[in-house]
Each structure stands twice: as structure tokens, then as C-alpha cells.
PDB file with SEQRES, HELIX, SHEET and CRYST1 records, atoms N, CA, C and O in Angstrom:
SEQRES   1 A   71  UNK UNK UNK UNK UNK UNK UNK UNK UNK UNK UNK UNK UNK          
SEQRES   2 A   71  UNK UNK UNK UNK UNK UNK UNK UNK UNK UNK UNK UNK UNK          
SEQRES   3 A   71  UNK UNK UNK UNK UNK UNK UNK UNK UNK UNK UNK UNK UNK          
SEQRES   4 A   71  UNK UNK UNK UNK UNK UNK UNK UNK UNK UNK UNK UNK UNK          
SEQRES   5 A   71  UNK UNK UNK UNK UNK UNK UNK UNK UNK UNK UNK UNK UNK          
SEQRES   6 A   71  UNK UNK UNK UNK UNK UNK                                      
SHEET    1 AA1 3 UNK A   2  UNK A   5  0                                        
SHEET    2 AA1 3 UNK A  65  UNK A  69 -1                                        
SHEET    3 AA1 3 UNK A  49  UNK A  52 -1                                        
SHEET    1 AA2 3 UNK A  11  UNK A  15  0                                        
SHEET    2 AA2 3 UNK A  28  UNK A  34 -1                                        
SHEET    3 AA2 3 UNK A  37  UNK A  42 -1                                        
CRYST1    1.000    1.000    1.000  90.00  90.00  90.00 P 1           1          
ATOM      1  N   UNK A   1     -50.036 -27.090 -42.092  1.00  0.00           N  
ATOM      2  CA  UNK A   1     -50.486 -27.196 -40.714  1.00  0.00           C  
ATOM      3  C   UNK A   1     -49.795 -28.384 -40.050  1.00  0.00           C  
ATOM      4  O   UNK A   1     -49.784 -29.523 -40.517  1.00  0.00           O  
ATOM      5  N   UNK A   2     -49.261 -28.027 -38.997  1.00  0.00           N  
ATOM      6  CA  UNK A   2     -48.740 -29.459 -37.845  1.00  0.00           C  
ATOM      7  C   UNK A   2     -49.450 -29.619 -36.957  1.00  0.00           C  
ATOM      8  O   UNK A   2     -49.706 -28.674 -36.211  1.00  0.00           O  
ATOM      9  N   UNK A   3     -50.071 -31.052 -36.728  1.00  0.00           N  
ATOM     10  CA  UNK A   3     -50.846 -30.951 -35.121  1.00  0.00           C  
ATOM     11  C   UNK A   3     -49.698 -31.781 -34.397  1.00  0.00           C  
ATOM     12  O   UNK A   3     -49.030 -32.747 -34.766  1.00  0.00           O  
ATOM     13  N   UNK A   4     -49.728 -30.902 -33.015  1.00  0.00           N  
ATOM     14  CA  UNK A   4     -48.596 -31.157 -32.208  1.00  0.00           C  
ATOM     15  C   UNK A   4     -49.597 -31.907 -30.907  1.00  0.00           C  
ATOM     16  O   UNK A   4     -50.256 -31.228 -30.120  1.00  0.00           O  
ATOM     17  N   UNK A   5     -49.545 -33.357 -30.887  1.00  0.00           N  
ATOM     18  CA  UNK A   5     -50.125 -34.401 -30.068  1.00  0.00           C  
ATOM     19  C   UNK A   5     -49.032 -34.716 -28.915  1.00  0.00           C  
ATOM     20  O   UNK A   5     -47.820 -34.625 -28.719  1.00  0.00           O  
ATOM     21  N   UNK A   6     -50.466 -35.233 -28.143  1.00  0.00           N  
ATOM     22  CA  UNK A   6     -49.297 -35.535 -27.113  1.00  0.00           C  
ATOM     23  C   UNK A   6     -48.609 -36.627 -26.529  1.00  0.00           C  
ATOM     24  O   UNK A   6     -49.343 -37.595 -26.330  1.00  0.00           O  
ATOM     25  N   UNK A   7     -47.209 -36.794 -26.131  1.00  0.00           N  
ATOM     26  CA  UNK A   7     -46.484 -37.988 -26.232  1.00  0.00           C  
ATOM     27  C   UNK A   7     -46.616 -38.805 -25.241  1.00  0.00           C  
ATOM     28  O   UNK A   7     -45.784 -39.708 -25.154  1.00  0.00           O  
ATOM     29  N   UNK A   8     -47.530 -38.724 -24.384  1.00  0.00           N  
ATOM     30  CA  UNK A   8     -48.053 -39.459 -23.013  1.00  0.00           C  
ATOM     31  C   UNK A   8     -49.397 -39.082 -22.219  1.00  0.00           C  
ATOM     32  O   UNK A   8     -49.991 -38.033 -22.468  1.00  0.00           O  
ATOM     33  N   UNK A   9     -49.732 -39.762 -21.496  1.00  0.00           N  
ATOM     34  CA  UNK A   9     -50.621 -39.613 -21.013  1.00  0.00           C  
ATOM     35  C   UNK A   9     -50.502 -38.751 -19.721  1.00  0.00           C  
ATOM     36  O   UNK A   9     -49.843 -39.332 -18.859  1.00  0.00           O  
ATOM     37  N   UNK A  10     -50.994 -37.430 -19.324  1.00  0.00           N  
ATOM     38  CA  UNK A  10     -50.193 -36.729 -17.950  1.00  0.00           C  
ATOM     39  C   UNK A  10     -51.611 -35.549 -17.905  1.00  0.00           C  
ATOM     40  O   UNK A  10     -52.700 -35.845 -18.397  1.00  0.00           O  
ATOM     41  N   UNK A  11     -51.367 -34.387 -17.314  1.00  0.00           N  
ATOM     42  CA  UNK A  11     -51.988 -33.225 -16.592  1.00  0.00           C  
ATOM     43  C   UNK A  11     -51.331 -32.460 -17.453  1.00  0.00           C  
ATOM     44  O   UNK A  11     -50.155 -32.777 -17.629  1.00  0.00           O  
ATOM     45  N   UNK A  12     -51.958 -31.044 -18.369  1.00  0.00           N  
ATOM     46  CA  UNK A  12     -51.321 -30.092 -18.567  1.00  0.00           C  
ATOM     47  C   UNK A  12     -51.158 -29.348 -17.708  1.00  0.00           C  
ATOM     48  O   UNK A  12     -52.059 -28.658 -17.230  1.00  0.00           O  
ATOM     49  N   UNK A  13     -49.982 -29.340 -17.342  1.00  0.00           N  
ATOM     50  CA  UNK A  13     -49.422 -28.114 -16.422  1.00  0.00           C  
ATOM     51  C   UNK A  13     -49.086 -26.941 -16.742  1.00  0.00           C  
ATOM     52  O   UNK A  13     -48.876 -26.136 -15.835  1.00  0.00           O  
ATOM     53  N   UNK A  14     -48.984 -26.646 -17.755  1.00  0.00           N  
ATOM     54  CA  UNK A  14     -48.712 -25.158 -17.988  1.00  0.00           C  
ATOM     55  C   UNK A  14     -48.895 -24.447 -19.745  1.00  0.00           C  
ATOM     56  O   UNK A  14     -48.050 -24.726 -20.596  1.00  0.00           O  
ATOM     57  N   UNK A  15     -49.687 -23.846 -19.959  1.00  0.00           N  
ATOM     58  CA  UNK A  15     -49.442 -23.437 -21.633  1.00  0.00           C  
ATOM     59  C   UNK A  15     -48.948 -22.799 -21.490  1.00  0.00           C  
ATOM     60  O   UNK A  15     -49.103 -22.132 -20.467  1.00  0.00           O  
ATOM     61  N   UNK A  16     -47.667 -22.418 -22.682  1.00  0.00           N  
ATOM     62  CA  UNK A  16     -46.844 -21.673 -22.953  1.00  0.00           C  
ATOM     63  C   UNK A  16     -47.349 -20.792 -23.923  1.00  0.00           C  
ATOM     64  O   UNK A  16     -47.585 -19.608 -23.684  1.00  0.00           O  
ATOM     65  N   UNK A  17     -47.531 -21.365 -25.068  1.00  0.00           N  
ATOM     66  CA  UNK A  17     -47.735 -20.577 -25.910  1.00  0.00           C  
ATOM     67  C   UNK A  17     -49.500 -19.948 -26.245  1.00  0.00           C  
ATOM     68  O   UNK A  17     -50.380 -20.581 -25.662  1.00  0.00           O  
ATOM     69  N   UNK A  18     -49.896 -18.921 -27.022  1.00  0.00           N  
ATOM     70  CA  UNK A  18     -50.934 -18.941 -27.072  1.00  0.00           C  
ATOM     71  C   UNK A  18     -51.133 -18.319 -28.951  1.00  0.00           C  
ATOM     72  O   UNK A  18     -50.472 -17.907 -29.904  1.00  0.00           O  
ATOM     73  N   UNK A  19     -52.678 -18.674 -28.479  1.00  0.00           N  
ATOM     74  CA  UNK A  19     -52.810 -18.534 -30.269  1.00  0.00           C  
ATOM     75  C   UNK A  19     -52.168 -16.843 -30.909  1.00  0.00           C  
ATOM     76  O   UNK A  19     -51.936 -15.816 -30.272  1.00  0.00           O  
ATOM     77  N   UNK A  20     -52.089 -17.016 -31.790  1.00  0.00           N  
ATOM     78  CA  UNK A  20     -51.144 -16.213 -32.704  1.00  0.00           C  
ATOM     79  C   UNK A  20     -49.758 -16.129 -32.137  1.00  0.00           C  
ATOM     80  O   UNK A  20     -49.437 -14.988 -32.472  1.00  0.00           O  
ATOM     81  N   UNK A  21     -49.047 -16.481 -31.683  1.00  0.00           N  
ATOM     82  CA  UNK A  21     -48.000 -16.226 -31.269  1.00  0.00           C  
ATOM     83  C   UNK A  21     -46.603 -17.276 -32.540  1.00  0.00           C  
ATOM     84  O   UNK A  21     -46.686 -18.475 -32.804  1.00  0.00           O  
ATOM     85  N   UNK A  22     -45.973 -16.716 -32.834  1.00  0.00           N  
ATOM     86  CA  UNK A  22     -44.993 -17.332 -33.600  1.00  0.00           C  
ATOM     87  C   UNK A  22     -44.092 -17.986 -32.526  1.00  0.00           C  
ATOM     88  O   UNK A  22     -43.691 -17.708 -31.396  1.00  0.00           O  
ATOM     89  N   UNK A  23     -43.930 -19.312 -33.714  1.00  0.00           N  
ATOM     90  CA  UNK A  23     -43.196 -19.883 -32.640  1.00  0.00           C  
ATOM     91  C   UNK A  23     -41.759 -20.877 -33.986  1.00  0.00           C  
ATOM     92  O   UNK A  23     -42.065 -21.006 -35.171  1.00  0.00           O  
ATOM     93  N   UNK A  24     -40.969 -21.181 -33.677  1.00  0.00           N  
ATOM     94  CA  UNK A  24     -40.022 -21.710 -34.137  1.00  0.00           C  
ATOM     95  C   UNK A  24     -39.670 -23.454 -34.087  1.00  0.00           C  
ATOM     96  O   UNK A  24     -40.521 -23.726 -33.240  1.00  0.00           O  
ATOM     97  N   UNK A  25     -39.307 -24.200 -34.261  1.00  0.00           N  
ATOM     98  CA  UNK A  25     -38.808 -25.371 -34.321  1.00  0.00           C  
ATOM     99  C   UNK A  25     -38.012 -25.641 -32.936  1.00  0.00           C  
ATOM    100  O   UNK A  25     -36.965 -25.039 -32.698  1.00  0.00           O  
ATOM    101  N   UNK A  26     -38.606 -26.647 -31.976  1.00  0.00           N  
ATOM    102  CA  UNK A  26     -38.089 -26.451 -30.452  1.00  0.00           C  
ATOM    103  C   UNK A  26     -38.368 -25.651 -29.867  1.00  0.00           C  
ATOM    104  O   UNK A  26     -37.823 -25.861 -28.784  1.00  0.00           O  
ATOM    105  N   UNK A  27     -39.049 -24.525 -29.797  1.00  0.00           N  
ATOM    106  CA  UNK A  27     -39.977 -24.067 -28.958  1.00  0.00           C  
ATOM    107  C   UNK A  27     -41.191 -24.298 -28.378  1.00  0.00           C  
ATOM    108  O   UNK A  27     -42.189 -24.478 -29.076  1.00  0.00           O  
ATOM    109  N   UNK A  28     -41.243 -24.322 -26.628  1.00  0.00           N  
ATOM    110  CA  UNK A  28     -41.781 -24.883 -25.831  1.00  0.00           C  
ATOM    111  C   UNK A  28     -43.394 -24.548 -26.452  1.00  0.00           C  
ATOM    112  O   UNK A  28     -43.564 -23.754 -27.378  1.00  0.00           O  
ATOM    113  N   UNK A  29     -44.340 -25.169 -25.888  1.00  0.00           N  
ATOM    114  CA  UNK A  29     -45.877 -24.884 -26.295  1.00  0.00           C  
ATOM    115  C   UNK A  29     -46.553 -24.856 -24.878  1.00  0.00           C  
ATOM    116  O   UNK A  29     -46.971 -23.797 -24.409  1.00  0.00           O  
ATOM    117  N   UNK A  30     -46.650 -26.089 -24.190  1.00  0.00           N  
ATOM    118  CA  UNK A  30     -46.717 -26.721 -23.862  1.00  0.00           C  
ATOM    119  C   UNK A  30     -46.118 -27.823 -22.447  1.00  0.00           C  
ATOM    120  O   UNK A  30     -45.708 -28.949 -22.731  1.00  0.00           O  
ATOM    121  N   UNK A  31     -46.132 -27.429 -21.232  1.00  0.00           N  
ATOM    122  CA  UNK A  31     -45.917 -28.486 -20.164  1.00  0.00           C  
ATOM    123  C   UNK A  31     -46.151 -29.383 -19.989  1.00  0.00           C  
ATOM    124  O   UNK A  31     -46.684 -29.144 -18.906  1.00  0.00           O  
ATOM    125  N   UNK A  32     -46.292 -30.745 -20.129  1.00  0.00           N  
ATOM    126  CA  UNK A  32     -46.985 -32.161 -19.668  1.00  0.00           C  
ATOM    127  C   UNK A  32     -46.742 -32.683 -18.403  1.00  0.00           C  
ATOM    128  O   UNK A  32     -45.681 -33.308 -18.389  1.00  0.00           O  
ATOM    129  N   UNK A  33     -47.401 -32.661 -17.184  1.00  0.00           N  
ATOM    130  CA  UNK A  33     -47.176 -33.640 -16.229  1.00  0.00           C  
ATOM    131  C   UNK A  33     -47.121 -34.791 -16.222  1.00  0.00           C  
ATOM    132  O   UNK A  33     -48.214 -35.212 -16.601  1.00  0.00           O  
ATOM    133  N   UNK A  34     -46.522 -35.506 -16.025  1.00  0.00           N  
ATOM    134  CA  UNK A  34     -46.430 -37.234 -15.811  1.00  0.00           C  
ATOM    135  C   UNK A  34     -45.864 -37.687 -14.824  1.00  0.00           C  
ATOM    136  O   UNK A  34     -44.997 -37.126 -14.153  1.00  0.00           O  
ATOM    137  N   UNK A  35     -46.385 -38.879 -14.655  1.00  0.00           N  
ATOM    138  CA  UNK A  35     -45.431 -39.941 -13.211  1.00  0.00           C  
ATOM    139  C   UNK A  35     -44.457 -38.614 -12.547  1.00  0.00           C  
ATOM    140  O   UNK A  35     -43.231 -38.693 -12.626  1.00  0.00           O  
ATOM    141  N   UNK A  36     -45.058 -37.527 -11.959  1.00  0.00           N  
ATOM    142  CA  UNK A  36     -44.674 -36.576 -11.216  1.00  0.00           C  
ATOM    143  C   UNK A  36     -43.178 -35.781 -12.002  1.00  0.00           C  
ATOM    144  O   UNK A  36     -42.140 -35.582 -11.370  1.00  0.00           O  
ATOM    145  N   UNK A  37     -43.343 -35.465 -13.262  1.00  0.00           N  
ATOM    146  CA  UNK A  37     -42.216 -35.226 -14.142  1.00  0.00           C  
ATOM    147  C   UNK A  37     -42.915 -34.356 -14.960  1.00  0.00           C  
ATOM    148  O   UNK A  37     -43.992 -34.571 -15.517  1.00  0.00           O  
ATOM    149  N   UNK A  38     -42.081 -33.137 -15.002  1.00  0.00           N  
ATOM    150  CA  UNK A  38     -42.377 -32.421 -16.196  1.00  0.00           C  
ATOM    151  C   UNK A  38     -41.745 -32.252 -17.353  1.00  0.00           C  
ATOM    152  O   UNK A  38     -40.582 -31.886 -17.522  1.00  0.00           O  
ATOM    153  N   UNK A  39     -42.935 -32.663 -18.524  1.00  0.00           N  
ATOM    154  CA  UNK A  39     -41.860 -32.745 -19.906  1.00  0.00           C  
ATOM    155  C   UNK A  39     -42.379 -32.058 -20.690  1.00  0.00           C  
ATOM    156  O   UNK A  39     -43.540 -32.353 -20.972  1.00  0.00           O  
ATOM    157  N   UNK A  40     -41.786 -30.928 -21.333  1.00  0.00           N  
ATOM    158  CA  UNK A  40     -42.010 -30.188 -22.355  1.00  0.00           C  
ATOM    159  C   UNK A  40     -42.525 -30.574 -23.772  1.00  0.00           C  
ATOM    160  O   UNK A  40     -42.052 -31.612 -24.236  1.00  0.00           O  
ATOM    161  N   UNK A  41     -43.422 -29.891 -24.521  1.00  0.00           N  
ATOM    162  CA  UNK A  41     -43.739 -30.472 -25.695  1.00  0.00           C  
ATOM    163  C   UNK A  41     -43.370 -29.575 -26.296  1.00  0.00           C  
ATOM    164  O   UNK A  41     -43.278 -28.540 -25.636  1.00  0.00           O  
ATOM    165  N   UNK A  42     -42.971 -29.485 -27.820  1.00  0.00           N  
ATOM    166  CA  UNK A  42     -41.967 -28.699 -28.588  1.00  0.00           C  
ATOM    167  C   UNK A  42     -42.506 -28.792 -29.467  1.00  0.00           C  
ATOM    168  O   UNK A  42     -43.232 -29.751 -29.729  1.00  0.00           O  
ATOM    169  N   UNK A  43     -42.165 -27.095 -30.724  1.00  0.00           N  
ATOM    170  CA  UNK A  43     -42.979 -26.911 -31.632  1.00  0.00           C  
ATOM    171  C   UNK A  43     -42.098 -27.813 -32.934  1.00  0.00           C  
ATOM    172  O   UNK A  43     -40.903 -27.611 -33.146  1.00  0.00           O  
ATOM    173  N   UNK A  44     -43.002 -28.905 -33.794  1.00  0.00           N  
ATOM    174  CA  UNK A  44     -42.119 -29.355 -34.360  1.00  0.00           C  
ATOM    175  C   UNK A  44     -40.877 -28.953 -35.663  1.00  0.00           C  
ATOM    176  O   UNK A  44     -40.068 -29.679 -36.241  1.00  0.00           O  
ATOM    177  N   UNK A  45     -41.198 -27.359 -35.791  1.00  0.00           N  
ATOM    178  CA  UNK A  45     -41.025 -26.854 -36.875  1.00  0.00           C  
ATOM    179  C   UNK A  45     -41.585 -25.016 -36.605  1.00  0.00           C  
ATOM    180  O   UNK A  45     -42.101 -24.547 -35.591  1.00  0.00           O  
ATOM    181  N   UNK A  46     -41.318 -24.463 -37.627  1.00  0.00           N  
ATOM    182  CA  UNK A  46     -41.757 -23.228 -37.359  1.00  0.00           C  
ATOM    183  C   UNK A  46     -42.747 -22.788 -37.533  1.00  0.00           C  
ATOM    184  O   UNK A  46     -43.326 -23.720 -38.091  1.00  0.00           O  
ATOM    185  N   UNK A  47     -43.700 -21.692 -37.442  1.00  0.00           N  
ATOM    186  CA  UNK A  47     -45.032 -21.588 -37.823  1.00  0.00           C  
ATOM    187  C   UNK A  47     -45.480 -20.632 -36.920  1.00  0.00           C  
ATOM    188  O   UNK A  47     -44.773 -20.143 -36.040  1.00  0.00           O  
ATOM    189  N   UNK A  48     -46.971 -20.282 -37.182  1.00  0.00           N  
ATOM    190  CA  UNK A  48     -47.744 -19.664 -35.968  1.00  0.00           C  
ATOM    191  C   UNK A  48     -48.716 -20.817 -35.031  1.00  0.00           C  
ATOM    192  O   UNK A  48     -48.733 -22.001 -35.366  1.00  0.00           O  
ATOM    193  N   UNK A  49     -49.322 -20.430 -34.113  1.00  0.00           N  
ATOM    194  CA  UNK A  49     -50.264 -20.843 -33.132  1.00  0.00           C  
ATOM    195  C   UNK A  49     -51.174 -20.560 -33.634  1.00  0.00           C  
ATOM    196  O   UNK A  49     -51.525 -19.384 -33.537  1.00  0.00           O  
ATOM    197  N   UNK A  50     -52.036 -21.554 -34.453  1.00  0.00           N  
ATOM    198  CA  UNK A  50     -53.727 -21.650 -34.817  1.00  0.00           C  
ATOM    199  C   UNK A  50     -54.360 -21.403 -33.825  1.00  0.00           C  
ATOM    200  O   UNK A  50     -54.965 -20.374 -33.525  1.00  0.00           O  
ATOM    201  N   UNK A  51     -54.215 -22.507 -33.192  1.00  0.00           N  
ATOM    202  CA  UNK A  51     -55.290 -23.651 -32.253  1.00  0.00           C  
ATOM    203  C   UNK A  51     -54.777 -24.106 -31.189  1.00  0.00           C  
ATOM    204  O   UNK A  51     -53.818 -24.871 -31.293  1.00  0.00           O  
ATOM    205  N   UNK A  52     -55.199 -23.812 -30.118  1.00  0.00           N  
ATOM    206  CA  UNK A  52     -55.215 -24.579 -28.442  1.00  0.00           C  
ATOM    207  C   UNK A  52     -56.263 -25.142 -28.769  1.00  0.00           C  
ATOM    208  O   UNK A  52     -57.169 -24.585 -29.388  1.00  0.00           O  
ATOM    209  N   UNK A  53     -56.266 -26.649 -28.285  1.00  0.00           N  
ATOM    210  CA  UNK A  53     -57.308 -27.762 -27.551  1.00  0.00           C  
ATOM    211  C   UNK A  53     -57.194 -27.991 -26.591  1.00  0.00           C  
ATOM    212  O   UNK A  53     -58.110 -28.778 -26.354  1.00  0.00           O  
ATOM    213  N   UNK A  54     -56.506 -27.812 -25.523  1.00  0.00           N  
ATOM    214  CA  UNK A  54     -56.557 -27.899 -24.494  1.00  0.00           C  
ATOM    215  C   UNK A  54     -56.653 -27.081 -23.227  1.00  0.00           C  
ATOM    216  O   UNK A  54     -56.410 -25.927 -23.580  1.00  0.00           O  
ATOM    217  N   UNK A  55     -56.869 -27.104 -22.027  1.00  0.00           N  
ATOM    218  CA  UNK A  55     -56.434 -25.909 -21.200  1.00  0.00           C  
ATOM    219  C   UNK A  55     -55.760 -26.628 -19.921  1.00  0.00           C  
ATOM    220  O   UNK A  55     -55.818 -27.813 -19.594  1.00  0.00           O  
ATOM    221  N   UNK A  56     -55.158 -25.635 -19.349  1.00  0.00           N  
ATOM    222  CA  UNK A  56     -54.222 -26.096 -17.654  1.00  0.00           C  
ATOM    223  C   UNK A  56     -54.799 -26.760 -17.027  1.00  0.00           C  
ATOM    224  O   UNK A  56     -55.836 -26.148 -16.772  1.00  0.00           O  
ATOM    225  N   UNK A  57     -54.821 -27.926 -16.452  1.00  0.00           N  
ATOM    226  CA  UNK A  57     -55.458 -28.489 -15.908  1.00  0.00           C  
ATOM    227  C   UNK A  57     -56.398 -30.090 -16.453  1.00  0.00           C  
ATOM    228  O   UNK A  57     -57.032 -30.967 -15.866  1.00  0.00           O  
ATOM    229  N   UNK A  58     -56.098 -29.856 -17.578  1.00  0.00           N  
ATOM    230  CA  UNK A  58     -56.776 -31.387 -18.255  1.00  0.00           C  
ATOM    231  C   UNK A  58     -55.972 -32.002 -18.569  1.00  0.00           C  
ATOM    232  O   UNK A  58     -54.895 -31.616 -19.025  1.00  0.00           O  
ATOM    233  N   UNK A  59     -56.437 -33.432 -18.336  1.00  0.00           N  
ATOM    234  CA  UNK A  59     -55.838 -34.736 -18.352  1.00  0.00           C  
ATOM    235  C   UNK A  59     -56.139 -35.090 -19.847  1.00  0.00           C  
ATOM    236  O   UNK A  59     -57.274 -34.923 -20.293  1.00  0.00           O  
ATOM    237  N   UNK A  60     -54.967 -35.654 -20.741  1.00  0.00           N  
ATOM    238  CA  UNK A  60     -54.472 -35.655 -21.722  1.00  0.00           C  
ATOM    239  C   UNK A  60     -54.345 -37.437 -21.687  1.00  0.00           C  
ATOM    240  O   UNK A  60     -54.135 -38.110 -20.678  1.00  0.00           O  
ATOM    241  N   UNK A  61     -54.491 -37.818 -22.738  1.00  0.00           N  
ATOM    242  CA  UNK A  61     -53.893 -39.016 -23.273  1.00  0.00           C  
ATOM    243  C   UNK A  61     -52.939 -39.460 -24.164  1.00  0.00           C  
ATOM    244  O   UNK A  61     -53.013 -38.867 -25.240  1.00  0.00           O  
ATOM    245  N   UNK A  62     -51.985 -40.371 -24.095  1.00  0.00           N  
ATOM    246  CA  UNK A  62     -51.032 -40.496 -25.459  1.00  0.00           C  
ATOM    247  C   UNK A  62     -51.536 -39.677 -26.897  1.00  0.00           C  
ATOM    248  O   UNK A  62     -52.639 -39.131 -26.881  1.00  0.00           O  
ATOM    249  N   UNK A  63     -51.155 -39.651 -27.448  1.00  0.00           N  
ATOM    250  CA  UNK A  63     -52.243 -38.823 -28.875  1.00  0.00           C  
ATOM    251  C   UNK A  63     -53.117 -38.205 -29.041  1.00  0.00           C  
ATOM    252  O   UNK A  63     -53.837 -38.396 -30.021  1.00  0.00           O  
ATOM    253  N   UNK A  64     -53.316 -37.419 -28.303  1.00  0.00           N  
ATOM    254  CA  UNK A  64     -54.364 -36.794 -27.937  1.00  0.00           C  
ATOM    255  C   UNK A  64     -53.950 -35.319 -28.710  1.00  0.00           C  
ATOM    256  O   UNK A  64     -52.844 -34.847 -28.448  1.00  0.00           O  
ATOM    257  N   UNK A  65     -54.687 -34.731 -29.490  1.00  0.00           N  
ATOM    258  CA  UNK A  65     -54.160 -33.154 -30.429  1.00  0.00           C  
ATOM    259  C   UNK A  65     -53.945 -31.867 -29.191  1.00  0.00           C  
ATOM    260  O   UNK A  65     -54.935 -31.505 -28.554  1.00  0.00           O  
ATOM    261  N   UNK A  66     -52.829 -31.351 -28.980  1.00  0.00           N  
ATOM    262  CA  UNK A  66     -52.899 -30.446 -28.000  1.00  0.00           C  
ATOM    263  C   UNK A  66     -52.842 -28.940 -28.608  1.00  0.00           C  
ATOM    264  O   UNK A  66     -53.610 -28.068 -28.202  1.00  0.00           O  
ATOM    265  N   UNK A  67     -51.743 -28.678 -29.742  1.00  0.00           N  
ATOM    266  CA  UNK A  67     -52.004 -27.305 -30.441  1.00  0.00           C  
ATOM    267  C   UNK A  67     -52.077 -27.833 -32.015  1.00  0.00           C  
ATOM    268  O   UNK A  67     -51.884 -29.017 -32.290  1.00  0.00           O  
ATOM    269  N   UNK A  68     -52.421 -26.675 -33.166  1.00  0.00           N  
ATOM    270  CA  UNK A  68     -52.252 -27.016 -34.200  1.00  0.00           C  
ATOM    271  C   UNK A  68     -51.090 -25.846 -34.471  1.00  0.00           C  
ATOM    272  O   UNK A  68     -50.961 -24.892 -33.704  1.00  0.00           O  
ATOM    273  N   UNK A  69     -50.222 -26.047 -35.714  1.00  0.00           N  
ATOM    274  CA  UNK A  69     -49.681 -24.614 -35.861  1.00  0.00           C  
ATOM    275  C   UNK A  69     -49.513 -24.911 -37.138  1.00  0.00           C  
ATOM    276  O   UNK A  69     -49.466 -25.967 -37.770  1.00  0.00           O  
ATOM    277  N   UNK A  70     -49.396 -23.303 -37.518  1.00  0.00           N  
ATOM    278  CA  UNK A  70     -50.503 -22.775 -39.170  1.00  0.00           C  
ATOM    279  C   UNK A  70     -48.944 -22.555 -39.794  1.00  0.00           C  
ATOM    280  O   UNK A  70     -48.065 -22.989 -39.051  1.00  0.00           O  
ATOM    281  N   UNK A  71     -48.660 -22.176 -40.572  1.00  0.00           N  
ATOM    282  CA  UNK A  71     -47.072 -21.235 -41.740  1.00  0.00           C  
ATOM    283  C   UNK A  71     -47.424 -20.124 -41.549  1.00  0.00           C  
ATOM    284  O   UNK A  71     -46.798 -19.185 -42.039  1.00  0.00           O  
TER     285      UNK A  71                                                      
END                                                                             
């Protein structure tokens, strides 16, 4: 299992991915808003989509767990 946290503090702007969905190493999950910038969060490795913790619209903190993803 990887939990894919998040690298700043911002607004989720957009989920990409959703649970069960396979996803690969650098593939998007994930939008982060910040200081009016959007930065992608990336899957760190390959796997499936466990777990969303979050949804569009919530404010996120540095480290904060946003997906988990399973093998």
C-alpha cells in the first residue's frame, strides 16, 4: 500500500482518479490548488485506487493523506 499525501497546503481542485481505477507510476490522481497554481499530485508507483480521503473542494494541509493505492 502507498499513501499518496499531500505536498502543500491548497484546495482540491479536481479528482482525477477514482477508487478502483488502475493507475501507473506518474499518473495524475489528484489537482492541488495553491497560491492560485495548479499542481498535480502523482501516483508514486503503480497500483490500484483503494481509498479517496478527500473530496473537490476541501482544504488540505501539507501531509495531509489524500489517496491510498493498493498492488
Amino acid at each position: 500500500m502507498a499513501e499518496v499525501k499531500s505536498p502543500m497546503a491548497g484546495t482540491i481542485f479536481e479528482l482525477i482518479a477514482a477508487v478502483g481505477d488502475a493507475v501507473e507510476e506518474g499518473d495524475e490522481l489528484v489537482i492541488l490548488e495553491s497560491m492560485k497554481m495548479e499542481i498535480p499530485v502523482e501516483a508514486p508507483g503503480d497500483g490500484t485506487v483503494a481509498e479517496i480521503h478527500i473530496a473537490q473542494g476541501d482544504q488540505v494541509q501539507e501531509g495531509d493523506l489524500l489517496v491510498t493505492i493498493g498492488d
